[in-house]
N, C-alpha and C positions, 0 to 999 in steps of 0.2 A: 353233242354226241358222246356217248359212253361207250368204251368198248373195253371186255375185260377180256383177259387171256387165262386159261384153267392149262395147266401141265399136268399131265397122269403118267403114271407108271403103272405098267400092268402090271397084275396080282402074282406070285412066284406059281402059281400051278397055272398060269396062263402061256399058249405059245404067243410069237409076236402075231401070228397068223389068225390066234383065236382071238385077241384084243381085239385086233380090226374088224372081225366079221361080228363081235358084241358091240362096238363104237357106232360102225356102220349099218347095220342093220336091226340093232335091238334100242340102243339108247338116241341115237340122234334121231329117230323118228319118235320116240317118246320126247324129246327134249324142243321138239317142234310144235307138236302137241299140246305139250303144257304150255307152252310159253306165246304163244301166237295171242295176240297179234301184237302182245311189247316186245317179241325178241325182231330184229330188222333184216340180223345179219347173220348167218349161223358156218362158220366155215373150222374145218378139220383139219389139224395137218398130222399127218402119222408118218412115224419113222418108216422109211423102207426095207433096213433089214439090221441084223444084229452086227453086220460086221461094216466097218467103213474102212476102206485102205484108198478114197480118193484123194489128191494132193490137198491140203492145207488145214487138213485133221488136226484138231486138239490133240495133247498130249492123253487127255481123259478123256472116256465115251460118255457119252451125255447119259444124262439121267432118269432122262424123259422120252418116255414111247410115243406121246400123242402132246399136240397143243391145238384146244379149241382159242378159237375166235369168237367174239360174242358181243353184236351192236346191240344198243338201245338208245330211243331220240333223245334221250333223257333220264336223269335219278329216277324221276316218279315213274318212267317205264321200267327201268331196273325193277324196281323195288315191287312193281304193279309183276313183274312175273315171280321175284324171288322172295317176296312178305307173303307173310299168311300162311304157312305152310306149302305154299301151292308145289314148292318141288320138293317134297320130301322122298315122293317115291325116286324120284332121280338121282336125289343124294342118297340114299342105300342103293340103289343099283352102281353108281359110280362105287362106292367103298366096296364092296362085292367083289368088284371087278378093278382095283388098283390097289396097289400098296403105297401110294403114295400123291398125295393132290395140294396141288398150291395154285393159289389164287393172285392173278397182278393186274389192277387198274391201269391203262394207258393212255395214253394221248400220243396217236399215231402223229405222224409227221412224212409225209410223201415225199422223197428224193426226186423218183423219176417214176411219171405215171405211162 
């Protein structure tokens, strides 16, 4: 199993309010789209709002507005959605829409399911 994890930052003329409704209704249905049937798993996590004052806050606000989740059964499914061109439209609509995208290979590990 492959799963990679993408962190965005919205773009500075974006609300946190407009991110979500471009994530969720404009690109993850494109990003389903293109990728079906090598992507497995396709899960979003998006900030809730700009301010945190709950107990055990970092000293610094995080950096990152959204983090996808993203399985594949395999390299060759990886590669079978992201070779060849096939997401380029996805990649200019993400740079569009964030000022900032990092990319990290994982290997989850379950504490408590």
């Amino acid at each position: 199993m492959i799963k990679v994890l993408y962190f965005l930052k919205r773009a500075d003329n974006l609300t946190l309010e407009e991110f979500h409704e471009w994530w969720l209704d404009h690109h993850m249905p494109m990003v389903k789209k293109l990728q079906t049937p090598h992507l497995l798993k396709y899960t979003v996590n998006l900030r809730e709002s700009d301010t945190d004052n709950r107990s055990g806050k970092p000293k610094e606000d995080s950096d990152w507005d959204g983090v996808a989740e993203m399985y594949y059964a395999d390299e060759a499914g990886f590669e079978a959605a992201f070779g060849g061109g096939n997401m380029a439209e996805s990649r200019e609509d993400t740079l569009k829409h964030s000022s900032r995208v990092e990319r990290l290979f994982v290997r989850e590990v379950v504490a408590i399911a």
